[in-house]
MINU-684225 format. One record per residue: residue in one letter; x, y, z of N, C-alpha, C, CB in turn. Coordinates in steps of 0.1 Angstrom, whole numbers, padded with zeros to 4 digits. Glycine has a CB too. Layout:
REM residues N
res; neast; nnorth; nup; caeast; canorth; caup; ceast; cnorth; cup; cbeast; cbnorth; cbup
A; X; Y; Z; X; Y; Z; X; Y; Z; X; Y; Z
...
END
This chain:
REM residues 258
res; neast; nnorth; nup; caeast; canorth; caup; ceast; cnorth; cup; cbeast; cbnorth; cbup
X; 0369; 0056; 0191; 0356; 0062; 0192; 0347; 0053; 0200; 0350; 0063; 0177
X; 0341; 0056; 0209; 0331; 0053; 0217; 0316; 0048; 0209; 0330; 0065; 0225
X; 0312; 0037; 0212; 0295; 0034; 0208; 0286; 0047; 0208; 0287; 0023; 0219
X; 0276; 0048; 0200; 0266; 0056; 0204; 0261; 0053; 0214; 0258; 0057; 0196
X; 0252; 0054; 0225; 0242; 0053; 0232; 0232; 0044; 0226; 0237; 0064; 0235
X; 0232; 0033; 0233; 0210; 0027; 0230; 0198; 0033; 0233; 0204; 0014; 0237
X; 0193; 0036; 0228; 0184; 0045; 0235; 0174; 0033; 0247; 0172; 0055; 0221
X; 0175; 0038; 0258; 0164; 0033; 0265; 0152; 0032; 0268; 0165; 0033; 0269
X; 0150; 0022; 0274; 0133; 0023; 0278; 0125; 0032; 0281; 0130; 0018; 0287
X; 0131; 0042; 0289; 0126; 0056; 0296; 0129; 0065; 0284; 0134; 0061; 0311
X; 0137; 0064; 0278; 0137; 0075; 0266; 0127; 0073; 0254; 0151; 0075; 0259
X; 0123; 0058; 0254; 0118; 0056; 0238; 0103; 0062; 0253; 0120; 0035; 0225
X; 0099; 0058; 0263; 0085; 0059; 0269; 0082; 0077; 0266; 0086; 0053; 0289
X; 0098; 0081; 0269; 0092; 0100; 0272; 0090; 0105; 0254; 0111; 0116; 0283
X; 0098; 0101; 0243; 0094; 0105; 0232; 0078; 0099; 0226; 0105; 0103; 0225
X; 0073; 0087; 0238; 0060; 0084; 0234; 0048; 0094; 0238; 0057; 0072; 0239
X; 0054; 0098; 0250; 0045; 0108; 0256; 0045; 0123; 0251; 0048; 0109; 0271
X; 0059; 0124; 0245; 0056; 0133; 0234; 0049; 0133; 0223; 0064; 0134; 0231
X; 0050; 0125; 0215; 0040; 0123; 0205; 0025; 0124; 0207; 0043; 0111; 0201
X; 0024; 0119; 0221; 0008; 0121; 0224; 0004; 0131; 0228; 0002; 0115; 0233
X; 0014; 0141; 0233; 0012; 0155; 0236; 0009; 0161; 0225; 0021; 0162; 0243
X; 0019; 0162; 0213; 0015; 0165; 0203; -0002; 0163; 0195; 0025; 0161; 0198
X; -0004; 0151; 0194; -0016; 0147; 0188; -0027; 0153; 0199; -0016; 0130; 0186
X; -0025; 0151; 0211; -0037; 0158; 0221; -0035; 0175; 0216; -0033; 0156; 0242
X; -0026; 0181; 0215; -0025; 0194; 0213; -0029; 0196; 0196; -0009; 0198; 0217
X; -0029; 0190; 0189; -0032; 0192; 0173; -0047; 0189; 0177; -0023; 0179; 0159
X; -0055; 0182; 0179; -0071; 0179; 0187; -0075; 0192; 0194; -0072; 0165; 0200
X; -0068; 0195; 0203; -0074; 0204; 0209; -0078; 0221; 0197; -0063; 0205; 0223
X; -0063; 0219; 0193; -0065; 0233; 0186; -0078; 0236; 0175; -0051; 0236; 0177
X; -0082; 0220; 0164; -0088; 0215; 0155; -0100; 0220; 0161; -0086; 0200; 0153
X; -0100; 0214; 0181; -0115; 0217; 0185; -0116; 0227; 0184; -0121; 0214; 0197
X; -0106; 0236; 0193; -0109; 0253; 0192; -0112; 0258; 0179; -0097; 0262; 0196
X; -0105; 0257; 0169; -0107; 0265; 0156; -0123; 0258; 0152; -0092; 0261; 0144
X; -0124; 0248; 0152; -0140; 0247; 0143; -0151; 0252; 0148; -0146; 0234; 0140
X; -0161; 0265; 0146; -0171; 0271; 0139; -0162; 0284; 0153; -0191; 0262; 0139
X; -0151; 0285; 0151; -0147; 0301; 0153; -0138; 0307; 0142; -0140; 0303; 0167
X; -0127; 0299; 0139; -0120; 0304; 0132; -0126; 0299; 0115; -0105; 0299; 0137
X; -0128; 0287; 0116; -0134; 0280; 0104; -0143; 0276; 0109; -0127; 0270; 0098
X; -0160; 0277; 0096; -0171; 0272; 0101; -0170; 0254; 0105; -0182; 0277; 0090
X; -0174; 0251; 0110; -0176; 0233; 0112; -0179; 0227; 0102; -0186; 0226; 0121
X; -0188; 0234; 0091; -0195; 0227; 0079; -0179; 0219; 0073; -0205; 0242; 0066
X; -0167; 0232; 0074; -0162; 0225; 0064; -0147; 0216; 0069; -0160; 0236; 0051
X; -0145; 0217; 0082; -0137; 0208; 0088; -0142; 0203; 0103; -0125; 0214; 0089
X; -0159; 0200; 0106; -0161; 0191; 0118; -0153; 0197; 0128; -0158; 0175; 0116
X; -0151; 0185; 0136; -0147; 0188; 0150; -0144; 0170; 0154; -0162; 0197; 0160
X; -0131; 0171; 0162; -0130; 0160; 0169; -0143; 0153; 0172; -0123; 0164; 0179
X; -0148; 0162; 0184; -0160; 0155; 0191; -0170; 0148; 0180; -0168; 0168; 0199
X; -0175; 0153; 0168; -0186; 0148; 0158; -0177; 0138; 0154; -0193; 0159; 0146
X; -0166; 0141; 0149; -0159; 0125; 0143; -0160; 0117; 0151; -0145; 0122; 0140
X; -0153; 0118; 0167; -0158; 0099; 0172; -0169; 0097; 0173; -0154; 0092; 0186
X; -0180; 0106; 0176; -0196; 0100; 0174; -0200; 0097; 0165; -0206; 0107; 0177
X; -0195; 0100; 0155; -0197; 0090; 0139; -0187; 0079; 0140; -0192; 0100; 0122
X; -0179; 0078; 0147; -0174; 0063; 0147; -0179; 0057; 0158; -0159; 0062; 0146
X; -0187; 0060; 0167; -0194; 0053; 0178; -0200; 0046; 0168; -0203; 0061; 0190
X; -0213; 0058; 0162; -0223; 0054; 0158; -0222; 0044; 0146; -0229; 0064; 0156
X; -0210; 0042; 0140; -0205; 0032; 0129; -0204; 0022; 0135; -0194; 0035; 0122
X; -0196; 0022; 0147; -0194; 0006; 0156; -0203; 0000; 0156; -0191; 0004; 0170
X; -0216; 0010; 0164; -0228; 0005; 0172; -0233; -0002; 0157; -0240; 0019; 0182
X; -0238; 0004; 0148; -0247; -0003; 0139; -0236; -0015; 0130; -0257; 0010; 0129
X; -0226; -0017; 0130; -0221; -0029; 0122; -0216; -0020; 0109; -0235; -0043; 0119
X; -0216; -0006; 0109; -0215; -0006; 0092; -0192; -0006; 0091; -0227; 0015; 0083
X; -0191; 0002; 0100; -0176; 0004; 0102; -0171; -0014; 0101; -0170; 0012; 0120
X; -0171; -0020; 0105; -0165; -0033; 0105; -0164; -0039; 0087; -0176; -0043; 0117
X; -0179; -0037; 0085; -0185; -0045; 0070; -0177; -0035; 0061; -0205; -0045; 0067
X; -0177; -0022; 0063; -0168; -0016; 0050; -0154; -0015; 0054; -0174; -0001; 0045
X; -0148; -0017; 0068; -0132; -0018; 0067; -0128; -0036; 0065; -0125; -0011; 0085
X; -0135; -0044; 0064; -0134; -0057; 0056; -0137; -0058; 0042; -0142; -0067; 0063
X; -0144; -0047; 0039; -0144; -0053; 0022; -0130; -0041; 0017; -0164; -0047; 0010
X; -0129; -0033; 0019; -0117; -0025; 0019; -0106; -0033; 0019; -0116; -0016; 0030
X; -0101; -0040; 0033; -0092; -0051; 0036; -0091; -0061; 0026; -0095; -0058; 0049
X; -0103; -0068; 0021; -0102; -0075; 0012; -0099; -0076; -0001; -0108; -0078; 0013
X; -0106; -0061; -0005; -0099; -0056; -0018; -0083; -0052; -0020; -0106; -0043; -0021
X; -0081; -0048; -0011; -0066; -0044; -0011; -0060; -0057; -0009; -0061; -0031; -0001
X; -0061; -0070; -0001; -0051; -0076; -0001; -0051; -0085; -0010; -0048; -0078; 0009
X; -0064; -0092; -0019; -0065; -0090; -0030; -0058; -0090; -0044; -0067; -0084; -0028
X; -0057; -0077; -0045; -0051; -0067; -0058; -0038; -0070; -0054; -0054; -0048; -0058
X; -0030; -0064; -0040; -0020; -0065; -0037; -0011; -0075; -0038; -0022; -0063; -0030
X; -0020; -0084; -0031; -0014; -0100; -0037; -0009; -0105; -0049; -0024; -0109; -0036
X; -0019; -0104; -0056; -0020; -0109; -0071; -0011; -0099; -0081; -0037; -0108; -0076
X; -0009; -0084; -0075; 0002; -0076; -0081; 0008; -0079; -0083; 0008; -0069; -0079
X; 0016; -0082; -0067; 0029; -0085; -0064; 0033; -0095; -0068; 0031; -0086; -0052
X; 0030; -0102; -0067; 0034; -0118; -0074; 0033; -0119; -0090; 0024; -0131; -0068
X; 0025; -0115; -0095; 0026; -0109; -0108; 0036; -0101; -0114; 0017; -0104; -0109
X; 0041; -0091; -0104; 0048; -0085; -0110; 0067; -0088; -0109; 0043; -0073; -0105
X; 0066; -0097; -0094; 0078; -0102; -0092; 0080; -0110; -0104; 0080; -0110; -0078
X; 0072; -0121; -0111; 0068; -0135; -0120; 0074; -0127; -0136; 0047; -0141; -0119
X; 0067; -0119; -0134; 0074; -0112; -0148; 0084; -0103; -0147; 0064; -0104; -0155
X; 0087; -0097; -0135; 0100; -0090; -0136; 0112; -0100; -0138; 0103; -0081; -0123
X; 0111; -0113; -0129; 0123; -0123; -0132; 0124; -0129; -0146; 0122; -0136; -0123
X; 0112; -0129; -0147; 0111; -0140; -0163; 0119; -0128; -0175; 0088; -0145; -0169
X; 0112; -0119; -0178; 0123; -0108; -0187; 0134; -0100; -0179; 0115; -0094; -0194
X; 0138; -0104; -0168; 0153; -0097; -0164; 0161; -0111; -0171; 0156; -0093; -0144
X; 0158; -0124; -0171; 0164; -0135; -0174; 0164; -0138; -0189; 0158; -0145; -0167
X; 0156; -0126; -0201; 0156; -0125; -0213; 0156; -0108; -0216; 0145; -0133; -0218
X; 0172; -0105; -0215; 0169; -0095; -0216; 0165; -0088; -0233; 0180; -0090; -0208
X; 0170; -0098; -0244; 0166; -0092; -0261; 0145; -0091; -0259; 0172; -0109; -0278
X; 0141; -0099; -0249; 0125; -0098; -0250; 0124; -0088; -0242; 0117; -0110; -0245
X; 0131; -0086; -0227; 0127; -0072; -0223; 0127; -0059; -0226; 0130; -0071; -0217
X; 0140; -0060; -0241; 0144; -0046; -0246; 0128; -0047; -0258; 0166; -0045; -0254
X; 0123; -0055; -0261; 0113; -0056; -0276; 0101; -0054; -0266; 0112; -0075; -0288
X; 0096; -0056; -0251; 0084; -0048; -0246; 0083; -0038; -0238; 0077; -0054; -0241
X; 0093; -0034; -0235; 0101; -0024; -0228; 0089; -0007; -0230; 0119; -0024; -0237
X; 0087; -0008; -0245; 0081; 0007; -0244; 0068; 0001; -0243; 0083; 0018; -0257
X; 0060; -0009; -0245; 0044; -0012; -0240; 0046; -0011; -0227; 0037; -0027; -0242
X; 0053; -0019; -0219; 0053; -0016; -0202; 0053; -0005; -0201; 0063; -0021; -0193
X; 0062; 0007; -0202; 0064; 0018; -0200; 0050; 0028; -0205; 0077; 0020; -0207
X; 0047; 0024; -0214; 0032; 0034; -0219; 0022; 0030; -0215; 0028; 0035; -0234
X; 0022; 0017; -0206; 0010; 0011; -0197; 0010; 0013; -0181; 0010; -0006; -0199
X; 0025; 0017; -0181; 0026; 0017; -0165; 0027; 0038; -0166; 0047; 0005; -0157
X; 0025; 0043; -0177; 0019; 0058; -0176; 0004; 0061; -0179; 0027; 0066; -0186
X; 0000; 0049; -0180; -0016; 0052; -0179; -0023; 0057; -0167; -0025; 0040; -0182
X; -0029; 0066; -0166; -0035; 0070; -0157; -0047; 0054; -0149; -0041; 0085; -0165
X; -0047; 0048; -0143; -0048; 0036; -0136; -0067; 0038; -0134; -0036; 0036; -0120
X; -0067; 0048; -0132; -0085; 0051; -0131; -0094; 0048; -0142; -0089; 0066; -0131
X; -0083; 0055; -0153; -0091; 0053; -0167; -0091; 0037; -0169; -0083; 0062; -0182
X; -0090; 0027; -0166; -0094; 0016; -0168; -0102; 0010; -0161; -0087; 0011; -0169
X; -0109; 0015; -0146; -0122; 0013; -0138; -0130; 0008; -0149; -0129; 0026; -0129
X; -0134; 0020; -0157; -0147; 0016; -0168; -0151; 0000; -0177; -0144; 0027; -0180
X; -0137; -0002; -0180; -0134; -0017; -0184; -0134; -0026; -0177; -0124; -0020; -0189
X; -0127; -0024; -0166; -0134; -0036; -0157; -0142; -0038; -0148; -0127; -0041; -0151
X; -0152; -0026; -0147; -0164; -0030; -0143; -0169; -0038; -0156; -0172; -0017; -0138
X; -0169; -0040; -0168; -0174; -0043; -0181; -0168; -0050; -0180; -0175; -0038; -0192
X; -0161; -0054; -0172; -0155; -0070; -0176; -0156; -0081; -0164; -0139; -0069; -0180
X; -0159; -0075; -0149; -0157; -0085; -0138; -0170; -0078; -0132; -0141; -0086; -0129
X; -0181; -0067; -0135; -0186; -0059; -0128; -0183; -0052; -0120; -0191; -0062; -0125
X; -0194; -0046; -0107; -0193; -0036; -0102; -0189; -0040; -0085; -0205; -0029; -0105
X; -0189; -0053; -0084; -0184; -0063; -0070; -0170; -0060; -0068; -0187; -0080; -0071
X; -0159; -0068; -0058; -0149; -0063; -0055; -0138; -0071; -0069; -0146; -0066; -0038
X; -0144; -0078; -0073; -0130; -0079; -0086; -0126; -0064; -0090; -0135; -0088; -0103
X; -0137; -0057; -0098; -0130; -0047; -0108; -0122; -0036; -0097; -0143; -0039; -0120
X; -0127; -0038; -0090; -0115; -0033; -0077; -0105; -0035; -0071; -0117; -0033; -0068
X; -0101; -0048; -0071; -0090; -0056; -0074; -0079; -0060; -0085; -0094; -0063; -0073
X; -0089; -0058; -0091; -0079; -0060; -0108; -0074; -0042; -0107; -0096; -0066; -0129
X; -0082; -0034; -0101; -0072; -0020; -0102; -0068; -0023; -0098; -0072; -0009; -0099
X; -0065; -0023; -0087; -0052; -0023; -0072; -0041; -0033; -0081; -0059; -0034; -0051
X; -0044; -0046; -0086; -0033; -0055; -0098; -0027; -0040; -0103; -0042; -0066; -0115
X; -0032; -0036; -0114; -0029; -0027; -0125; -0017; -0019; -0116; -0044; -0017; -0131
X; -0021; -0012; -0107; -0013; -0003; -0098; 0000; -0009; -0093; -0021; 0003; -0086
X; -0001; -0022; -0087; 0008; -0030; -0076; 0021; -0032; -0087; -0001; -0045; -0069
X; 0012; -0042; -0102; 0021; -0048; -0109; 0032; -0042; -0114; 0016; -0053; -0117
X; 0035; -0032; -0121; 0039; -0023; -0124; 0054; -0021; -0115; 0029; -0014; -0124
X; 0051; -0016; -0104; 0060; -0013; -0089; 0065; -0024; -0090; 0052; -0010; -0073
X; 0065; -0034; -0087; 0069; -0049; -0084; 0078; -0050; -0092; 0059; -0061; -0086
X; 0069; -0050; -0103; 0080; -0056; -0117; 0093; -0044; -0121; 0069; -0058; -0135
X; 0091; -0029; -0122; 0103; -0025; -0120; 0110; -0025; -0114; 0105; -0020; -0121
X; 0108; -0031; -0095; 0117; -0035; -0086; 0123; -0045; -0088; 0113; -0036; -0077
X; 0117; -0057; -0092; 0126; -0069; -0094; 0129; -0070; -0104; 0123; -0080; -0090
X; 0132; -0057; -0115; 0136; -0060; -0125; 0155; -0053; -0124; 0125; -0054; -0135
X; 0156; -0045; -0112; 0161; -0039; -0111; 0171; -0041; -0104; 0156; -0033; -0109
X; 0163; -0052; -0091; 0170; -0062; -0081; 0184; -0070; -0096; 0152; -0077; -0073
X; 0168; -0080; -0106; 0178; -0091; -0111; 0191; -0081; -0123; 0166; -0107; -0123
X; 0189; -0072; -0128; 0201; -0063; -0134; 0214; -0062; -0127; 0196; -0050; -0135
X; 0213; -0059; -0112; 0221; -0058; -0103; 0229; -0067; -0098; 0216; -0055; -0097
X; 0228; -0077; -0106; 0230; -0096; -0104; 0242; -0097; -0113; 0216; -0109; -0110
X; 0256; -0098; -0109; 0266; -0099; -0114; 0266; -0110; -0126; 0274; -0100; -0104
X; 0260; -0105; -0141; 0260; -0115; -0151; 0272; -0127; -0151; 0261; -0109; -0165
X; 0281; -0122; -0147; 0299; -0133; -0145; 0294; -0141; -0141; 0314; -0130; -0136
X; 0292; -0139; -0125; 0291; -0151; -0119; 0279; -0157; -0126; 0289; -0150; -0104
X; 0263; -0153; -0126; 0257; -0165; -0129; 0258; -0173; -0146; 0243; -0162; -0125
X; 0272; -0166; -0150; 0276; -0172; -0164; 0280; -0183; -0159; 0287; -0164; -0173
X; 0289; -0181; -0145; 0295; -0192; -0144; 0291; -0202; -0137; 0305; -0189; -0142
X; 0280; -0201; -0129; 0268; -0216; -0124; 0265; -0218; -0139; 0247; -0212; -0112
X; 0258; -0213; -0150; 0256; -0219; -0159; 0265; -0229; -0167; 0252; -0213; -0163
X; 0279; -0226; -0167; 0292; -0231; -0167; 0291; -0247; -0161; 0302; -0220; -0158
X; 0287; -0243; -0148; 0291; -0252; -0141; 0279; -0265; -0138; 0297; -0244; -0127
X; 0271; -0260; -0145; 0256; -0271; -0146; 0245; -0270; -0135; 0261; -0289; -0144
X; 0245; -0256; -0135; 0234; -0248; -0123; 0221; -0248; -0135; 0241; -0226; -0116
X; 0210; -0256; -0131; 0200; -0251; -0139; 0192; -0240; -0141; 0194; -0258; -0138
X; 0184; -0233; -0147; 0175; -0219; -0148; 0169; -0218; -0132; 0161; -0220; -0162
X; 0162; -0231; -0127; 0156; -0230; -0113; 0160; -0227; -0101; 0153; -0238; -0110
X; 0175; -0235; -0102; 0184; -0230; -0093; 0192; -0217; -0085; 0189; -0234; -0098
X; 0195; -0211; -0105; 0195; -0199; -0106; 0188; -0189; -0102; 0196; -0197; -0113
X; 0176; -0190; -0102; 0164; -0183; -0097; 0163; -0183; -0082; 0151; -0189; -0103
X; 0162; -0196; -0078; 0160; -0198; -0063; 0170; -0194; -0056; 0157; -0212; -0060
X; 0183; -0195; -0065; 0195; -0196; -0055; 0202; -0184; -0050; 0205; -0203; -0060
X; 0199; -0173; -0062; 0212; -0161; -0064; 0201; -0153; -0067; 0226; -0162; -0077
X; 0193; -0154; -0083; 0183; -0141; -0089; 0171; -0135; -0073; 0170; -0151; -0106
X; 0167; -0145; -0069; 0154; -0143; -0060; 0163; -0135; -0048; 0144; -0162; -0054
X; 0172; -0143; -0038; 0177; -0138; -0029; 0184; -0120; -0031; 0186; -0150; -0025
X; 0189; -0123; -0041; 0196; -0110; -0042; 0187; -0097; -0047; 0208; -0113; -0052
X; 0176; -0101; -0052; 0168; -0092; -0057; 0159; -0089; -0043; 0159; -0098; -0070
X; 0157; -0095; -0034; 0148; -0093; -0021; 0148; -0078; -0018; 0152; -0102; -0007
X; 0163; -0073; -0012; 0162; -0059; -0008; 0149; -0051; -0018; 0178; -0053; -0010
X; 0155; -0050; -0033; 0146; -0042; -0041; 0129; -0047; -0039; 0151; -0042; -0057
X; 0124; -0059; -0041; 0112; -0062; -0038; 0107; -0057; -0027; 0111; -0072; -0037
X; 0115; -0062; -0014; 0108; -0054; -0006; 0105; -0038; -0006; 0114; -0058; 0005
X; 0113; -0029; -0008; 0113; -0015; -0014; 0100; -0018; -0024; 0129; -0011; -0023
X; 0099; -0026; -0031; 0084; -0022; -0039; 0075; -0024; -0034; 0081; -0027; -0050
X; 0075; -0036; -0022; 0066; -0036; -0017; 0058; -0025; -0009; 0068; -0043; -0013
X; 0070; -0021; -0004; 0066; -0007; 0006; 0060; 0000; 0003; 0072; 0001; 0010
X; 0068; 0004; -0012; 0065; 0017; -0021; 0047; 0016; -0031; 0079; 0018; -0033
X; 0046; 0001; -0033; 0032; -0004; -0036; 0022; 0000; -0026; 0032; -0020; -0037
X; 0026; 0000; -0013; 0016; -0006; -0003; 0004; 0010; -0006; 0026; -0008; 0016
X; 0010; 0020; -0001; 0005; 0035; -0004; -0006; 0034; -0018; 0020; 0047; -0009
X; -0001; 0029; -0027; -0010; 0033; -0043; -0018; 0021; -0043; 0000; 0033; -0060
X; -0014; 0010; -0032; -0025; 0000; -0037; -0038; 0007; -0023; -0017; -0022; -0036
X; -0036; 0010; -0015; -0048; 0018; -0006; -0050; 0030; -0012; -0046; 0021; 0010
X; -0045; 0036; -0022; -0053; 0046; -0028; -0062; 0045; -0039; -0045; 0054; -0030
X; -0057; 0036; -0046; -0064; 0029; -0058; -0074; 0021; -0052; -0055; 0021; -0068
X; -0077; 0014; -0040; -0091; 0005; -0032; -0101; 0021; -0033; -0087; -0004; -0009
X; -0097; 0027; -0024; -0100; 0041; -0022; -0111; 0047; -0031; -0088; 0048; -0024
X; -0097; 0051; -0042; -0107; 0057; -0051; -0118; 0049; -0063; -0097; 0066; -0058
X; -0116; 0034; -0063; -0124; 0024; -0070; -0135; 0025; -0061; -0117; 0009; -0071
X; -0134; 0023; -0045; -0148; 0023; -0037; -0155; 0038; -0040; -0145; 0022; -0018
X; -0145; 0047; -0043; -0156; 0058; -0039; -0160; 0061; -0052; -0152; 0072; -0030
X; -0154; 0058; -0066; -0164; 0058; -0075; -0176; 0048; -0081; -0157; 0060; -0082
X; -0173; 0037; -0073; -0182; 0024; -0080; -0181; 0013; -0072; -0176; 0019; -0095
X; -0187; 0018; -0060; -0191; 0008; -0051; -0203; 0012; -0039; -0179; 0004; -0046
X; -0208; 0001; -0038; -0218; -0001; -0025; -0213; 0001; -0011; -0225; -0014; -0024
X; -0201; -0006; -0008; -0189; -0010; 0002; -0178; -0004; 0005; -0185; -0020; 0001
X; -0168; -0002; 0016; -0162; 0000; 0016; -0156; 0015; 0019; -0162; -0007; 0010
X; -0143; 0018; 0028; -0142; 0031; 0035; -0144; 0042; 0025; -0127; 0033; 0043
X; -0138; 0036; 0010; -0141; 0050; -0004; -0155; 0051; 0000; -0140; 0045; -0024
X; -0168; 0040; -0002; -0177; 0046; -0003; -0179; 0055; 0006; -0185; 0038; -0004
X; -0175; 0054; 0017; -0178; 0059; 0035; -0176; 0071; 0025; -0165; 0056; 0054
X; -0165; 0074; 0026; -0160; 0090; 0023; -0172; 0098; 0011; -0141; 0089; 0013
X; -0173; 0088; -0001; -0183; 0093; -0010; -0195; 0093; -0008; -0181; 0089; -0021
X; -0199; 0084; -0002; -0215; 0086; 0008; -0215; 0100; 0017; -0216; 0071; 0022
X; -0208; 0099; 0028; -0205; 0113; 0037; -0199; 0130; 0024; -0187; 0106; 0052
X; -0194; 0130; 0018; -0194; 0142; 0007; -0206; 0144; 0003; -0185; 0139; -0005
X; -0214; 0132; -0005; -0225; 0136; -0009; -0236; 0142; 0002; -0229; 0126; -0016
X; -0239; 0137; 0013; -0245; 0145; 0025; -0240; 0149; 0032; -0250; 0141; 0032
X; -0230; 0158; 0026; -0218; 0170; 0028; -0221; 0172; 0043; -0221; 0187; 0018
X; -0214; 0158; 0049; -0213; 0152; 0059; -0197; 0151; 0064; -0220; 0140; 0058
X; -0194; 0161; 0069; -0175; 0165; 0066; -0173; 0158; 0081; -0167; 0186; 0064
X; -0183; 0153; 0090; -0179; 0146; 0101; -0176; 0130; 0097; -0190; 0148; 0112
X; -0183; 0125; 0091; -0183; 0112; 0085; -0173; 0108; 0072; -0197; 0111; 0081
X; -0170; 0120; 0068; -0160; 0121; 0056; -0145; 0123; 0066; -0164; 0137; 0043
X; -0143; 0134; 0075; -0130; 0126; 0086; -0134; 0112; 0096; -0124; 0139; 0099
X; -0142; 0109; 0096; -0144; 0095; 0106; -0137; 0084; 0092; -0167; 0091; 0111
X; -0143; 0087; 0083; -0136; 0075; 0069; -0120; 0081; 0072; -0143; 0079; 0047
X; -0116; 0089; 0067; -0102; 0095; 0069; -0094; 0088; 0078; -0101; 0108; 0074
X; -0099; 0087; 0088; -0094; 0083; 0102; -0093; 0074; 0106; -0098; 0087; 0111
X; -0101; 0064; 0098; -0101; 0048; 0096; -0085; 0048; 0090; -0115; 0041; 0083
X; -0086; 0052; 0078; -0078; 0047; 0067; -0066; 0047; 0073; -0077; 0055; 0054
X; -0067; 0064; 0080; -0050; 0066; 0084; -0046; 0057; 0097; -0046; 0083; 0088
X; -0055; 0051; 0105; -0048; 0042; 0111; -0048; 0026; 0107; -0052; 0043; 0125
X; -0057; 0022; 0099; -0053; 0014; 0091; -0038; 0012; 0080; -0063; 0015; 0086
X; -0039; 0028; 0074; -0024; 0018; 0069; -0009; 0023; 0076; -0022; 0021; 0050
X; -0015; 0027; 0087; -0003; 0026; 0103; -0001; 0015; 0105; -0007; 0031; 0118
X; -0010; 0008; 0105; -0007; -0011; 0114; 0000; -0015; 0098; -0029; -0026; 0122
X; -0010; -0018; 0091; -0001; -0023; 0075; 0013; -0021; 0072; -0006; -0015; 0061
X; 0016; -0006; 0076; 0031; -0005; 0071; 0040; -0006; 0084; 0033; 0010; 0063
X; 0031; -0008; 0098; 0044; -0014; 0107; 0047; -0024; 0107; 0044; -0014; 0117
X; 0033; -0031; 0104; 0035; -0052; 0097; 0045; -0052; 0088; 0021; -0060; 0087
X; 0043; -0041; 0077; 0057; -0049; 0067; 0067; -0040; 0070; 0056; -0050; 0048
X; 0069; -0031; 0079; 0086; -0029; 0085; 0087; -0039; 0094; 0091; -0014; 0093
X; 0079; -0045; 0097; 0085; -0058; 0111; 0090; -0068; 0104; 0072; -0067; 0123
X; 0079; -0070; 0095; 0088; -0082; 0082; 0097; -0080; 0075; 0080; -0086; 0071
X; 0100; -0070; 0072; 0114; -0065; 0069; 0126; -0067; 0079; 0113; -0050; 0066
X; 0119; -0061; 0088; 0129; -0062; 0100; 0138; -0077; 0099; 0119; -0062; 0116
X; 0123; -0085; 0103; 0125; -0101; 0109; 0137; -0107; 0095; 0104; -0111; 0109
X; 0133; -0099; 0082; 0138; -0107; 0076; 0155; -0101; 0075; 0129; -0109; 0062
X; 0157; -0088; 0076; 0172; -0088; 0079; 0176; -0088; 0089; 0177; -0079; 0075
X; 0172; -0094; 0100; 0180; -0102; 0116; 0178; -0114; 0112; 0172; -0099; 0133
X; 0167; -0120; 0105; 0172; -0137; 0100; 0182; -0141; 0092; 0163; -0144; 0092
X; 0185; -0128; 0082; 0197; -0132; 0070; 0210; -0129; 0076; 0197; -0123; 0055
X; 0211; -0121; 0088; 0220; -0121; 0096; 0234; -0131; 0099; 0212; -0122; 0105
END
């Protein structure tokens, strides 16, 4: 059997120019259709969206609410993730304690994640913690059933038999549990990344001064549907660059283990 083909330079360049044809052609139609087919009130127009993002550049407000956004989410994210990796290893490594909290996690990780905004504004206020501590609530959860899932998948024999052989708990962890569990982490990561910018999201746009939620819930309330897709349009190329950052880091990291 013959190699596939690599795709080349000129091939990956002409499916780029496809894609832009496409996106120029989805714009154009958007322009045509708003206040003929559909009135503008309720889907704008190309043209009014970037002049609401001109006019966001020009005055400083786009920058200040896609940094507190940024900040909230990485944040939450952070503190999830590592939270949730910290406890997924620690009860995959006990499993009689993971089978005794097994249904709290499970009836905490089916809470609806909103209904606890109220508490932690009452508990960290209305600034970017209790917005953070959501995005935790959301992230941890993901994490921890990923690397709980990763260390299950960890052939008990063998690490019966480092323990056998005078491998300490740290070792174990660092050496076999952590590495072998990476594939699934990263998978949670990925799969985190989505719920932890939707949960910044919907925390800004219910209970906050800052930030692209508020954009959106500021612009709805002055049923401002140009300013409500200018926020949109932030987001979605914001978490374009985010999730090509962590496929590159994914990438990097399976051509390093190589």
């Amino acid at each position: 059997m013959t190699a596939p083909a690599k795709p080349t330079a000129s091939a990956g360049l002409s499916i780029g120019l496809q894609r832009l044809l496409v996106l120029v052609l989805l714009l154009a139609a958007w322009q045509g259709a708003s206040g003929r087919l559909v009135p503008s009130f309720y889907i704008s127009d190309p043209i009014s969206v970037v002049q609401v993002l001109i006019e966001w550049i020009g005055n400083g407000s786009l920058w200040r609410n896609i940094g507190s956004t940024l900040a909230t989410l990485l944040l939450g994210y952070g503190i999830g993730a590592l939270l949730g990796i910290a406890v997924g290893i620690a009860l995959g490594m006990m499993p009689f304690v993971e089978s005794l909290v097994a249904p709290f996690i499970s009836a905490l990780y089916g809470l609806p994640k909103v209904a606890l905004l109220p508490l932690l504004i009452i508990a960290f206020g209305i600034g970017i913690a209790s917005k953070a501590a959501l995005v935790v609530s959301a992230v941890f959860f993901l994490l921890f059933y990923a690397t709980l899932g990763g260390i299950r998948d960890v052939d008990r024999d063998y690490v019966s038999s480092l323990v056998l052989m005078g491998a300490t708990r740290r070792e174990i962890v660092a050496k076999v549990l952590l590495p072998s569990s990476l594939p699934w982490i990263y998978t949670g990561l990925r799969m985190s990344l989505g719920y932890a910018l939707t949960t910044t999201v919907v925390g800004e746009a219910l209970s906050s001064n800052s930030g692209l939620g508020f954009l959106i819930a500021h612009s709805a309330v002055q049923f401002d549907s140009a300013g409500v897709f200018a926020a949109v349009v932030v987001l979605l190329i914001l978490s374009t660059f985010i999730t090509i950052g962590l496929n590159a880091l994914e990438g990097r990291r399976g051509t390093g283990g190589a």
